[in-house]
Backbone as XML, in Angstrom:
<?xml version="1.0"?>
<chain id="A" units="angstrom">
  <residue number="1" name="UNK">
    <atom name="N" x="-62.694" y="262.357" z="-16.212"/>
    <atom name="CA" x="-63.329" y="261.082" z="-15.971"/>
    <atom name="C" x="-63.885" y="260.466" z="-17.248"/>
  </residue>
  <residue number="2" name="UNK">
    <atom name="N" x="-64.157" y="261.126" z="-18.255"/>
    <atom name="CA" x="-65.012" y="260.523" z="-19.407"/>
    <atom name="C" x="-63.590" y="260.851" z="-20.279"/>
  </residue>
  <residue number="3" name="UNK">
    <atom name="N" x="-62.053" y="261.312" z="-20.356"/>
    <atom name="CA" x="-61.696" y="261.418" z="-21.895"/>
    <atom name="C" x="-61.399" y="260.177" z="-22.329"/>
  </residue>
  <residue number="4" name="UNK">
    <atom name="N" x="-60.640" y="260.105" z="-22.857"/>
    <atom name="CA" x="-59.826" y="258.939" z="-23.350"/>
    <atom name="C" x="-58.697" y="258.305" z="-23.015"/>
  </residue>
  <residue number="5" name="UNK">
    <atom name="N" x="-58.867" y="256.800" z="-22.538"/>
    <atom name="CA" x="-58.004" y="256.083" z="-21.927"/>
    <atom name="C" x="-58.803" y="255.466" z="-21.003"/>
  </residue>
  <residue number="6" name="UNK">
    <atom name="N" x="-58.259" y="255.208" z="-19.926"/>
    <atom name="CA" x="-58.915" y="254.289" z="-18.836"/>
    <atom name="C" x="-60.322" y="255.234" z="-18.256"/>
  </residue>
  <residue number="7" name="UNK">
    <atom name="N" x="-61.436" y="254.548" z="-18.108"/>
    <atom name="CA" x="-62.966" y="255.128" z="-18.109"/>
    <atom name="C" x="-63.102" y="254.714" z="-16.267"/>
  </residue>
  <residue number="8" name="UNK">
    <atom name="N" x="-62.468" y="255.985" z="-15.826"/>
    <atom name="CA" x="-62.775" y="255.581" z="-14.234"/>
    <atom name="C" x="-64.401" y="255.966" z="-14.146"/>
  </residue>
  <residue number="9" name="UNK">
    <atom name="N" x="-65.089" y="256.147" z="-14.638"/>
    <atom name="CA" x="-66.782" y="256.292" z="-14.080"/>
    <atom name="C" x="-67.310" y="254.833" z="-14.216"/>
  </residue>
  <residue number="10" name="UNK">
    <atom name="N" x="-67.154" y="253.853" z="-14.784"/>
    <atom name="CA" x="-67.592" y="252.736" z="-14.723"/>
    <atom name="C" x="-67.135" y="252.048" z="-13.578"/>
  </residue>
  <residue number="11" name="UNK">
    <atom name="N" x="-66.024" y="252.077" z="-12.888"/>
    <atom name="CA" x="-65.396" y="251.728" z="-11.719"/>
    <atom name="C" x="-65.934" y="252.481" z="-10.884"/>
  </residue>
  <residue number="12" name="UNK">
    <atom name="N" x="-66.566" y="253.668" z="-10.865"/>
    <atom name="CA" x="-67.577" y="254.373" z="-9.851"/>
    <atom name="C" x="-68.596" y="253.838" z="-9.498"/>
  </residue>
  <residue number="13" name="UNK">
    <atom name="N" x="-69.451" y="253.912" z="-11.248"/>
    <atom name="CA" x="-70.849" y="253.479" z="-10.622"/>
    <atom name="C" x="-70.320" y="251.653" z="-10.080"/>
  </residue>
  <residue number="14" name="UNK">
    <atom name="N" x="-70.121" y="251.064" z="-10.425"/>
    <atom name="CA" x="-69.992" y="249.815" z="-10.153"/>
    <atom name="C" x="-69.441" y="249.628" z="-8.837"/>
  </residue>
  <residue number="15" name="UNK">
    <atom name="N" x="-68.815" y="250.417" z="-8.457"/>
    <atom name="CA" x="-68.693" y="250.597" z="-6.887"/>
    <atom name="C" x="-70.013" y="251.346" z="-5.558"/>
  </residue>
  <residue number="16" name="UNK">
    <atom name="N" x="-70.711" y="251.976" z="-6.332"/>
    <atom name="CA" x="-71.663" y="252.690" z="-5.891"/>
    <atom name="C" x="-72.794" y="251.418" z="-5.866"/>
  </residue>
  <residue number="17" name="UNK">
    <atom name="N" x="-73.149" y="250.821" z="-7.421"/>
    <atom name="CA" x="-74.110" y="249.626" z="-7.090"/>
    <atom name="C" x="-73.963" y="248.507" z="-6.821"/>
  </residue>
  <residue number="18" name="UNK">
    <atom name="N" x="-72.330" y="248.190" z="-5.722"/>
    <atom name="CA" x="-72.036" y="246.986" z="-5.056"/>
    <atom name="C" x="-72.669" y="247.640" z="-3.647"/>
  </residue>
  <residue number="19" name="UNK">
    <atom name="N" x="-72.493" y="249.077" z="-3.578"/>
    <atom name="CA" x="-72.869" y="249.276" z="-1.933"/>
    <atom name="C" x="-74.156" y="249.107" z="-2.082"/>
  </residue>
  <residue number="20" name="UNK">
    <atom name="N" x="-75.221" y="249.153" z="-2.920"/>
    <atom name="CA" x="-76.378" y="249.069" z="-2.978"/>
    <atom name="C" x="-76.843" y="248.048" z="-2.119"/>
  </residue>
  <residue number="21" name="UNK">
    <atom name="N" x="-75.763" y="247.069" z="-2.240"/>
    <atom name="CA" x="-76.202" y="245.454" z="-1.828"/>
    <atom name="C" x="-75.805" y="244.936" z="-1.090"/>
  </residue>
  <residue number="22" name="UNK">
    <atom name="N" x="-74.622" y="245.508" z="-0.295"/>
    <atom name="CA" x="-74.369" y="244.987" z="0.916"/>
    <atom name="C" x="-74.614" y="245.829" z="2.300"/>
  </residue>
  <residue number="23" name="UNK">
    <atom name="N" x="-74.064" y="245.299" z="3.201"/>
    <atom name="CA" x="-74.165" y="246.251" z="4.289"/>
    <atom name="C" x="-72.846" y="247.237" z="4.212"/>
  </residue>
  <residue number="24" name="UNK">
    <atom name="N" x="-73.750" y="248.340" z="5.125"/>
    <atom name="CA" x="-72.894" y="250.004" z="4.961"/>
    <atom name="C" x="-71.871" y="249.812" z="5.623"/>
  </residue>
  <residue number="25" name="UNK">
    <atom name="N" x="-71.764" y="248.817" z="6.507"/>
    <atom name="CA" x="-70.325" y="248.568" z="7.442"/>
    <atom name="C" x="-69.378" y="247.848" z="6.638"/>
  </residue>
  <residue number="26" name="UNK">
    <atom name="N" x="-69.714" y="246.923" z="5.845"/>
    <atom name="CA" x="-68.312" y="245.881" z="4.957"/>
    <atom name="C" x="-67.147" y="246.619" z="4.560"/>
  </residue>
  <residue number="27" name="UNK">
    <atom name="N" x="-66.377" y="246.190" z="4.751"/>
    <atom name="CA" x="-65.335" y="247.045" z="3.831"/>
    <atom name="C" x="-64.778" y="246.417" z="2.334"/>
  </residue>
  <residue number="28" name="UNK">
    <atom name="N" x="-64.325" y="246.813" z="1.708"/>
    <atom name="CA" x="-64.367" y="246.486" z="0.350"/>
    <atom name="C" x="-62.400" y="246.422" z="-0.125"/>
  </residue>
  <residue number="29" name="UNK">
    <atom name="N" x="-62.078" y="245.194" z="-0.585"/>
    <atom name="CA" x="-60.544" y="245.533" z="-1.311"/>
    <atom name="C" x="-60.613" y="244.917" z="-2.629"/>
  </residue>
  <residue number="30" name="UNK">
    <atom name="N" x="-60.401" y="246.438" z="-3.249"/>
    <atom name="CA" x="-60.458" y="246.879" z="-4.709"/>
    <atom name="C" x="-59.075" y="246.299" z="-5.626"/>
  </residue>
  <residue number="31" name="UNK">
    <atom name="N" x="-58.989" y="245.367" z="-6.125"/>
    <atom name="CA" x="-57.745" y="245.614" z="-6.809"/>
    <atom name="C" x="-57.760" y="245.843" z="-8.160"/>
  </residue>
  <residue number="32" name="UNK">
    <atom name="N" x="-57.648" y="246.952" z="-9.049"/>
    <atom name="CA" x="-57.604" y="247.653" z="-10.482"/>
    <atom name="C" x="-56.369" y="248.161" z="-10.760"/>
  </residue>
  <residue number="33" name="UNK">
    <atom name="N" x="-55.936" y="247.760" z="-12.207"/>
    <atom name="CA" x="-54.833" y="247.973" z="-12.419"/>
    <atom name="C" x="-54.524" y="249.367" z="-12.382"/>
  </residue>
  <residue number="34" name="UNK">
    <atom name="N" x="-55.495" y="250.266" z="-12.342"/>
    <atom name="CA" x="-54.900" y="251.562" z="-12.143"/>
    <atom name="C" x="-55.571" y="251.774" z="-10.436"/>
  </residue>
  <residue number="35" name="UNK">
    <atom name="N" x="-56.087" y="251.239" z="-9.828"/>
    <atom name="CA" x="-56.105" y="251.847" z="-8.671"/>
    <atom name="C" x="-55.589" y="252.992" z="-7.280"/>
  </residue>
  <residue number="36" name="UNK">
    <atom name="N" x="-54.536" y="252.978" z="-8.115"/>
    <atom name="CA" x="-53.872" y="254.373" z="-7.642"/>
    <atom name="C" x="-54.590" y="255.546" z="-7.957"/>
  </residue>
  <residue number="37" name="UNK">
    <atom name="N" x="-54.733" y="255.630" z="-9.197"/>
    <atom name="CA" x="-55.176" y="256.642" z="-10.148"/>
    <atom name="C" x="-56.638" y="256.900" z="-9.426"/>
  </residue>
  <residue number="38" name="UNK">
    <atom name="N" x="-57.575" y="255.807" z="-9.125"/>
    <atom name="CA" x="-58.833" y="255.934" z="-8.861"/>
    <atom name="C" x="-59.288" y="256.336" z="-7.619"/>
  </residue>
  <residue number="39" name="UNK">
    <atom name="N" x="-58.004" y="255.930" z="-6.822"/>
    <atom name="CA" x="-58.259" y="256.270" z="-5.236"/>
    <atom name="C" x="-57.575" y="257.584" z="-5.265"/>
  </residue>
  <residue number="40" name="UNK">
    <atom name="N" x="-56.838" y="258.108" z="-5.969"/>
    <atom name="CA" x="-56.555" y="259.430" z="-6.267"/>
    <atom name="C" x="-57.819" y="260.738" z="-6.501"/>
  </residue>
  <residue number="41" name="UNK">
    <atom name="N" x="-58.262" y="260.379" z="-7.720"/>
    <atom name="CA" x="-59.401" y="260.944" z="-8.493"/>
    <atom name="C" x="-60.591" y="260.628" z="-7.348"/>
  </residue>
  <residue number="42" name="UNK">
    <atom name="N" x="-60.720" y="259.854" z="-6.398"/>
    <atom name="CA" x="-61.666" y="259.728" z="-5.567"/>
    <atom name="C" x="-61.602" y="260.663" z="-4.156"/>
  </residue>
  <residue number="43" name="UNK">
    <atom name="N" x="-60.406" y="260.884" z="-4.307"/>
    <atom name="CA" x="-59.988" y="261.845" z="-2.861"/>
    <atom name="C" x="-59.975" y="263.123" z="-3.343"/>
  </residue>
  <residue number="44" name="UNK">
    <atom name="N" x="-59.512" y="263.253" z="-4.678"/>
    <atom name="CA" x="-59.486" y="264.820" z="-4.819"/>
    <atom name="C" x="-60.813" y="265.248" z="-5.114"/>
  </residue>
  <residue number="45" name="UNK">
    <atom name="N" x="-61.617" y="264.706" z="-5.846"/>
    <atom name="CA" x="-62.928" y="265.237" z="-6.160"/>
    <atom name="C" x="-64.069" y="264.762" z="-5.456"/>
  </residue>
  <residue number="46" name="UNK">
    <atom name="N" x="-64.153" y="263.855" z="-4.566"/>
    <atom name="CA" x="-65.231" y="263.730" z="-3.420"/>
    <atom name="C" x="-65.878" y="262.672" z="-3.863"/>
  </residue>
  <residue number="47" name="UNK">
    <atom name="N" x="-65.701" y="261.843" z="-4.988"/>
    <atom name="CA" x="-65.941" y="261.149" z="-5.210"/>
    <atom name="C" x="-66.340" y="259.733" z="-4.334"/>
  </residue>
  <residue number="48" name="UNK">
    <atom name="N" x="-67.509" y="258.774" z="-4.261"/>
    <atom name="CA" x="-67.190" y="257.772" z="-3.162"/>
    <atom name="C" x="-67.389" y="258.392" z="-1.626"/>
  </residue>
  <residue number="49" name="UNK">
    <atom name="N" x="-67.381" y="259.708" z="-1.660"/>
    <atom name="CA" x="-67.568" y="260.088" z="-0.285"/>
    <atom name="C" x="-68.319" y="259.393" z="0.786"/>
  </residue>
  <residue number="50" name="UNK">
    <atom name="N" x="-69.332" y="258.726" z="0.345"/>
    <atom name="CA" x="-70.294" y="258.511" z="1.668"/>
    <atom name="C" x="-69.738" y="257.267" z="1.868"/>
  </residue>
  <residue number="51" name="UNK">
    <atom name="N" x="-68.816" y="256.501" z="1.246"/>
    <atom name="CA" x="-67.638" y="255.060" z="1.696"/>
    <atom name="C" x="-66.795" y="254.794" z="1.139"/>
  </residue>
  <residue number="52" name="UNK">
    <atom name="N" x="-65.878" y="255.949" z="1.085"/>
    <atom name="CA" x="-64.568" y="255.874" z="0.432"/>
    <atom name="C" x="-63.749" y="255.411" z="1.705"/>
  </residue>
  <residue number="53" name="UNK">
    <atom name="N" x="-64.062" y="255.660" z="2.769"/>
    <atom name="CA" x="-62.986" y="255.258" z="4.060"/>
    <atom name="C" x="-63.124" y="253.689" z="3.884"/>
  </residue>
  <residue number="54" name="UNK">
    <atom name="N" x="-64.255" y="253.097" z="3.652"/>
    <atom name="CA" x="-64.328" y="251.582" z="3.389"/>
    <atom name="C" x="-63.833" y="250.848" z="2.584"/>
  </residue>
  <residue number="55" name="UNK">
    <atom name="N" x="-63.433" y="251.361" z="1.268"/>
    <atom name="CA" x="-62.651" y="250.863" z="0.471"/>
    <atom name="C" x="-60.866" y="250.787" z="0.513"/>
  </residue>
  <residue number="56" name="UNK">
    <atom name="N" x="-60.264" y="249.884" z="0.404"/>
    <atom name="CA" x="-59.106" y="249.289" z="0.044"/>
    <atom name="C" x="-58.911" y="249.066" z="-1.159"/>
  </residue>
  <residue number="57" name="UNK">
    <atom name="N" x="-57.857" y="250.350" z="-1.871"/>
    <atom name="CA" x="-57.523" y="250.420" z="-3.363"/>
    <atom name="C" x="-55.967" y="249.573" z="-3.178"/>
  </residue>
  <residue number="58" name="UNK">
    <atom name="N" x="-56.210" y="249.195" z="-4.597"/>
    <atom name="CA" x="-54.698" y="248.188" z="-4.653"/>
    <atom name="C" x="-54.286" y="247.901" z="-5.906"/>
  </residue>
  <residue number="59" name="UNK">
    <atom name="N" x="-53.499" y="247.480" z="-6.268"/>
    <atom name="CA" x="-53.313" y="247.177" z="-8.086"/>
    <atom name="C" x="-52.745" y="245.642" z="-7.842"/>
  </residue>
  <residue number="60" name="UNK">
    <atom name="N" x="-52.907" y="244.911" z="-8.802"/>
    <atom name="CA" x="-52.758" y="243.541" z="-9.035"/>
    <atom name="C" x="-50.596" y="243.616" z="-9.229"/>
  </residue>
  <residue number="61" name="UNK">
    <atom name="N" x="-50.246" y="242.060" z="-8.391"/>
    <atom name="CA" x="-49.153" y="241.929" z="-7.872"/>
    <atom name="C" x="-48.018" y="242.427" z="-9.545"/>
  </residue>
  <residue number="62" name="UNK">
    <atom name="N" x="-48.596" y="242.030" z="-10.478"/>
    <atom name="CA" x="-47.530" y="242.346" z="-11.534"/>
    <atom name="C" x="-47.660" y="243.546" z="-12.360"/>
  </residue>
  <residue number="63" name="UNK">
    <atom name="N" x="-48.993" y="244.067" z="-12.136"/>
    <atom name="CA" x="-48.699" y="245.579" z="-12.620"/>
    <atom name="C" x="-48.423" y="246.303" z="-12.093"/>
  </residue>
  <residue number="64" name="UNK">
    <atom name="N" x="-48.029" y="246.111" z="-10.436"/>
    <atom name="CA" x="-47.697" y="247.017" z="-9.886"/>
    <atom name="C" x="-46.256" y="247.472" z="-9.931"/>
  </residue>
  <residue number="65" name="UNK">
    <atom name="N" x="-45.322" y="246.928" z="-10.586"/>
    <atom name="CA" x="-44.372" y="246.875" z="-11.261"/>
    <atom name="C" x="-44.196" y="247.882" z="-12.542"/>
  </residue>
  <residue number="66" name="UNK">
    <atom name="N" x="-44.892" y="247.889" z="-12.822"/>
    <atom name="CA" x="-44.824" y="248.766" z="-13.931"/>
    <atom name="C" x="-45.624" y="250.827" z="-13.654"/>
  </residue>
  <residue number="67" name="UNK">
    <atom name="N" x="-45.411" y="251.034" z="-12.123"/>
    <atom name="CA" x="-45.837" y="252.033" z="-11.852"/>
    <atom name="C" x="-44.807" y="252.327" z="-10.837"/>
  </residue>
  <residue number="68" name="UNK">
    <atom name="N" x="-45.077" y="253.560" z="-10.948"/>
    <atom name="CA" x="-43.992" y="254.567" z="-9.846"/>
    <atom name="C" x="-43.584" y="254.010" z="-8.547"/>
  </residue>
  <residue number="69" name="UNK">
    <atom name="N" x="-42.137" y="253.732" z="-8.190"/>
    <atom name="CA" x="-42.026" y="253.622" z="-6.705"/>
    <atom name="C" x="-43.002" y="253.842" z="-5.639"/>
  </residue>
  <residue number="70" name="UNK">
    <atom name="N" x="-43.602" y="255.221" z="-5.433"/>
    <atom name="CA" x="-44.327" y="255.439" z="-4.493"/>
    <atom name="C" x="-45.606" y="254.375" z="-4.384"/>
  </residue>
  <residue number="71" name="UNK">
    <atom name="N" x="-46.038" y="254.318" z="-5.780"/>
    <atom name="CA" x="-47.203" y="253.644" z="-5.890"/>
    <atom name="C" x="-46.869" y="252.122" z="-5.611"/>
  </residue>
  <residue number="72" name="UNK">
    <atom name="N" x="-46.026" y="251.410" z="-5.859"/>
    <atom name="CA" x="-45.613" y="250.422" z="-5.529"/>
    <atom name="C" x="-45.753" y="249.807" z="-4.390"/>
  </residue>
  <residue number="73" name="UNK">
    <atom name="N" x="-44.879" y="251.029" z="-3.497"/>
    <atom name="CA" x="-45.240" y="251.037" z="-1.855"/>
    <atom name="C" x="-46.826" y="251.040" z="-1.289"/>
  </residue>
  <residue number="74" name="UNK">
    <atom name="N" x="-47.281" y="252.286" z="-1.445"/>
    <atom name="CA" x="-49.046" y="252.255" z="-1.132"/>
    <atom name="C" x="-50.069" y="251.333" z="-1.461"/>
  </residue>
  <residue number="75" name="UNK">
    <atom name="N" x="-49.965" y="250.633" z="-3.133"/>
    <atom name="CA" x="-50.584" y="250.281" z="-3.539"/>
    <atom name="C" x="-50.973" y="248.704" z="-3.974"/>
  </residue>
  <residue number="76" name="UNK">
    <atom name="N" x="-49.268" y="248.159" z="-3.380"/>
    <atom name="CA" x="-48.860" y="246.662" z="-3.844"/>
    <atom name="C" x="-49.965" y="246.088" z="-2.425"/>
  </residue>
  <residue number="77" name="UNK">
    <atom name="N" x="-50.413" y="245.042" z="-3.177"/>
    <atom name="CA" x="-51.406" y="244.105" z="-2.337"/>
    <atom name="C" x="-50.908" y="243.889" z="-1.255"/>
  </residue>
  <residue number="78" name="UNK">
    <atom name="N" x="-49.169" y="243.209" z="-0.813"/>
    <atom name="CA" x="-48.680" y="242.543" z="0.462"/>
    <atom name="C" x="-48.446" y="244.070" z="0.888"/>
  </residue>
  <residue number="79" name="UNK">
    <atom name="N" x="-48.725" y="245.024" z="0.792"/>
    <atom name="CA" x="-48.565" y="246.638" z="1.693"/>
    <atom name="C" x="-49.753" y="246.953" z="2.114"/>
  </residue>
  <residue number="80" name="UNK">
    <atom name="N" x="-51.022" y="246.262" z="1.680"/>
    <atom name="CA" x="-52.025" y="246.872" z="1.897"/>
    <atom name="C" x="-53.023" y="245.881" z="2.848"/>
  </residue>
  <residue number="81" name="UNK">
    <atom name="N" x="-53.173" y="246.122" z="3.803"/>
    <atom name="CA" x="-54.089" y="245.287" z="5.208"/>
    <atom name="C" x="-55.410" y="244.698" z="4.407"/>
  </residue>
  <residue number="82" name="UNK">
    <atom name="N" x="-55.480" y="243.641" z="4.454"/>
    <atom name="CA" x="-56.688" y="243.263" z="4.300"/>
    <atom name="C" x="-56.237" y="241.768" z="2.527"/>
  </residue>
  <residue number="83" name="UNK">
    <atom name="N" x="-55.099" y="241.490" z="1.955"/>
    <atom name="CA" x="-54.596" y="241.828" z="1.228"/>
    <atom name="C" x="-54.196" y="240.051" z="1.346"/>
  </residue>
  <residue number="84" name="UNK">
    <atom name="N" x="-53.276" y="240.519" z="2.246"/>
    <atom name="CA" x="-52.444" y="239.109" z="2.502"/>
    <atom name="C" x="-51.480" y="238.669" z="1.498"/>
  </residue>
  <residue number="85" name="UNK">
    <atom name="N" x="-51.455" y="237.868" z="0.892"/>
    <atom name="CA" x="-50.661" y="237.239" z="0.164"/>
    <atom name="C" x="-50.937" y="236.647" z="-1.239"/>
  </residue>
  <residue number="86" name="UNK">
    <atom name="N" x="-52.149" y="237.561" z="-1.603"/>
    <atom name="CA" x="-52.704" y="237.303" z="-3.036"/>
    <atom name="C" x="-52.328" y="237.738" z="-4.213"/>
  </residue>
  <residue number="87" name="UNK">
    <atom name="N" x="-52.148" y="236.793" z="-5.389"/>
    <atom name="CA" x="-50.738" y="237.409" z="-6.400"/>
    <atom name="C" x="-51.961" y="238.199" z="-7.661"/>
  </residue>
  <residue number="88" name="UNK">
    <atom name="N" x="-53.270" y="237.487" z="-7.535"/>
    <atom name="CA" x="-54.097" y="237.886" z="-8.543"/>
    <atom name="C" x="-53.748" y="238.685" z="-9.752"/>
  </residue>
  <residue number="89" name="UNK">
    <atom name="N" x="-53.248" y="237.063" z="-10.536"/>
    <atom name="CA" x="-52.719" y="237.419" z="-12.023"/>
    <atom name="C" x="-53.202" y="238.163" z="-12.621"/>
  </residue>
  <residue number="90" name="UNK">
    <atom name="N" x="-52.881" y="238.548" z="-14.242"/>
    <atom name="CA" x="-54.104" y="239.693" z="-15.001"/>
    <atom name="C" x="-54.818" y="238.233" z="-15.589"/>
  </residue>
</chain>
């Protein structure tokens, strides 16, 4: 979480002190260009636990292109409920 390259703990806490402020029921859709990676690292290590079911990870419509088939599928915005039809450039 801290080496070098993309700094997923800032995408933690900053997810941790958005729940601060809303209600515990909202659900949340995340789109980060690595969001795969984060909703990954969030499931394997427990991370987000107390509202990780609330969040909707996703990666923005043109980088998702540039990541693995699978991820493509799971992770492309029009695959993911809540999502719709938003191209959200970089």
């Amino acid at each position: 979480m801290t080496s070098a390259g993309e700094k997923q703990h800032y995408a933690l806490s900053l997810l941790k002190k958005l729940y601060d402020h809303i209600p515990e029921s909202m659900r949340i859709g995340l789109l980060y260009n690595i969001g795969c990676q984060l909703d990954r690292s969030c499931r394997k290590f427990g991370f987000l636990g107390e509202f990780l079911d609330q969040i909707v990870f996703g990666i923005s419509v043109f980088h998702a292109y540039g990541h693995q088939w699978p991820c493509q599928i799971i992770y492309h915005p029009r695959k993911c409920v809540g999502f719709g039809l938003t191209l959200l450039k970089p």
